[in-house]
N, C-alpha and C positions, 0 to 999 in steps of 0.2 A: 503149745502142742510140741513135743518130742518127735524127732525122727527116726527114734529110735526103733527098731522092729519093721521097720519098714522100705521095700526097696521097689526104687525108682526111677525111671533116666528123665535127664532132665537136658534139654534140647533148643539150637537154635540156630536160625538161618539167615544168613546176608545175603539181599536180593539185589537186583537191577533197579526195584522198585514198586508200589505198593498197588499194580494194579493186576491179578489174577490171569488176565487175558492177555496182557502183551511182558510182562516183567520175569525175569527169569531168577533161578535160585544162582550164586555163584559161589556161597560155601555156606557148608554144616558142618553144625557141631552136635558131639551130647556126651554128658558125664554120666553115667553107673555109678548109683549111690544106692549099696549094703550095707541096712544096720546101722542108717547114719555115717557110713565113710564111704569116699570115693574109691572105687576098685578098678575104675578101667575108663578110660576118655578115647574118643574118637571124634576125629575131627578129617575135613577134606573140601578142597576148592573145586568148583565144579565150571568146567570149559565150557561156558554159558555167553563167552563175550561177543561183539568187545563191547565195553563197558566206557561210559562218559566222563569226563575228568571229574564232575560233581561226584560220581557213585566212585570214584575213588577216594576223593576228598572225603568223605562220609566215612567209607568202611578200611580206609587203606589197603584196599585191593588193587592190583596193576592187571593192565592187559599181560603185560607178561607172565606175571606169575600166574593168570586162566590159562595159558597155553597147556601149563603141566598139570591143571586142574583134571580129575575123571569126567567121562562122560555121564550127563544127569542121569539116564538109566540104571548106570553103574553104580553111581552113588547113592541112589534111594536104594537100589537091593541088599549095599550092604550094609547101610544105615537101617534097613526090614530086617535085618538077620542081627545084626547088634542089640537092638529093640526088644527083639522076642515077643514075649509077652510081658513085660514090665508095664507099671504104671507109667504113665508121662506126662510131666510137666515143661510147661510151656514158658 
């Protein structure tokens, strides 16, 4: 199958860890693919911590660098408005 003709974002997130109820997001991503090429990437750490030496070891994220991460509020809206209405893949 071609990808051609078809536009998409394609999207992904390092968390705290895999459980819904206590795990928090601490960075997104997602790529905008038109037409088969990449047009536009957005990415951001989200000041979700702190965060355990393991879920550093894992994703190479530092307490430090969440300091300067957005607020998760912030970050899903603008990651809602990047999105649009595109397909997405996961």
């Amino acid at each position: 199958m071609s990808i051609q003709g078809y536009d998409f974002t394609v999207f992904d997130f390092e968390t705290t860890g895999l459980d819904p109820e206590k795990d928090r997001v601490i960075e997104m991503a997602a790529i905008r693919v038109c037409d088969g090429k990449i047009v536009s990437e957005f990415s951001t750490l989200v000041n979700n911590g702190p965060i355990s030496p393991k879920i550093t070891e894992i994703t190479g994220i530092t307490n430090e660098e969440l300091q300067y991460g957005m607020t998760e509020r912030t970050a899903f809206q603008i990651l809602n408005r990047y999105i649009g209405d595109n397909i997405l893949v996961a």
